[in-house]
C-alpha positions as CSV (number, residue, x, y, z in Angstrom):
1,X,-52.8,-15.8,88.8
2,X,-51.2,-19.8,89.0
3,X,-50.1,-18.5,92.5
4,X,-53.4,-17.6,93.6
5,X,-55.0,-20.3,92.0
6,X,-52.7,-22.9,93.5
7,X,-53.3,-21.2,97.0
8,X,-56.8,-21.5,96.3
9,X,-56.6,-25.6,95.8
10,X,-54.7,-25.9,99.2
11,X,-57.4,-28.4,101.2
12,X,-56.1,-27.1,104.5
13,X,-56.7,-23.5,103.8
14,X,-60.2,-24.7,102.0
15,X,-61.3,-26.4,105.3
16,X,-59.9,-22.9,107.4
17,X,-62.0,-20.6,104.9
18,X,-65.3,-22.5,105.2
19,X,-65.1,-22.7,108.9
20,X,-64.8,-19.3,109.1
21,X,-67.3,-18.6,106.9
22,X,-69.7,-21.2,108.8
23,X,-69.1,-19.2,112.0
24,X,-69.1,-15.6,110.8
25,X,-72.9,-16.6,109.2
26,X,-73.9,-18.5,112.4
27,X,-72.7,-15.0,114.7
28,X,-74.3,-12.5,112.4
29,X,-77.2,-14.8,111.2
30,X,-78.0,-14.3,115.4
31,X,-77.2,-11.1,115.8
32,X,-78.9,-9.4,113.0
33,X,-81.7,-11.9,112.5
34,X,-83.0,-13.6,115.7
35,X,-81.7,-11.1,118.1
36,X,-84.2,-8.3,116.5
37,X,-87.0,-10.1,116.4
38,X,-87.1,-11.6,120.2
39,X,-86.1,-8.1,121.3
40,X,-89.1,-6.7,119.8
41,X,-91.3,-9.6,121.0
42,X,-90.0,-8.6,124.5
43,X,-91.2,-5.3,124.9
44,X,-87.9,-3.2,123.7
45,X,-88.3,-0.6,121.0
46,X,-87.4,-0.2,117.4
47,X,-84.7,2.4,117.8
48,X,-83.2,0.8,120.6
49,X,-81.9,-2.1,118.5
50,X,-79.1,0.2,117.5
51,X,-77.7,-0.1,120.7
52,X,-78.1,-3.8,120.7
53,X,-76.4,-3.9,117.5
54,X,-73.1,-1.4,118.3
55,X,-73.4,-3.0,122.0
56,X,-71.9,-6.2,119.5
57,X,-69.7,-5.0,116.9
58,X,-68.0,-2.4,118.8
59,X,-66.4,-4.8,120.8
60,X,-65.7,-7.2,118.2
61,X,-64.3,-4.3,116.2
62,X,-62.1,-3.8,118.8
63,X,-61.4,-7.4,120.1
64,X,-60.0,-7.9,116.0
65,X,-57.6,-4.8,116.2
66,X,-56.3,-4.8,119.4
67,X,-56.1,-8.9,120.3
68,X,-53.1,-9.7,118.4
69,X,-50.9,-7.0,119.9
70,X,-52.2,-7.6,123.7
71,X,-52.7,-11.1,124.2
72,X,-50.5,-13.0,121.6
73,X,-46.6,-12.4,121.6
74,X,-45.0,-12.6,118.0
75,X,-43.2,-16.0,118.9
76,X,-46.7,-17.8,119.6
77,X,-48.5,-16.5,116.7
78,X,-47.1,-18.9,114.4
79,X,-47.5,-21.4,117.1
80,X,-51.0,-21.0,117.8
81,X,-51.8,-21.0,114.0
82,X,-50.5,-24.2,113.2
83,X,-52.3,-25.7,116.4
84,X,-55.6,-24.7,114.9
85,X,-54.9,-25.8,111.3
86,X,-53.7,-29.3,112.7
87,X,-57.3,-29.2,114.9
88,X,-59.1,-28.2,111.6
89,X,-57.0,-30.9,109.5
């Protein structure tokens, strides 16, 4: 519990976790709040906002298992992580 609790006070990783968090609300705040309601104002139907809604989060379902392993060799991981903290920082 100290561990996690000193992990938790780390500035760095508190900055990381609330820009994350600000982004994650900011993409599904669109997606499942704004995106409804203008496609229903624009003539589209109830049930086809399921499509609209998998036609999102397959892809990012995907993009989140699969992006790692194609697109980012294991040397460069730790590289690019430290990049975006010192951005963040």
């Amino acid at each position: 519990m100290k561990d996690l609790i000193l992990v938790m006070r780390e500035p760095l990783l508190l900055r990381a976790s609330l820009l994350f968090i600000l982004v994650h609300s900011i993409i599904f705040t669109t997606m499942f709040g704004v995106i409804p309601m203008y496609v229903l104002q624009i003539g589209f139907q109830e049930n086809d906002l399921s499509m609209i809604v998998f036609s999102f989060m397959i892809p990012h379902a995907l993009a989140t298992l699969f992006m790692e392993k194609l697109f980012v060799p294991e040397t460069a991981l730790a590289e690019i992580f430290i990049k975006f903290f010192m951005i963040v920082r």
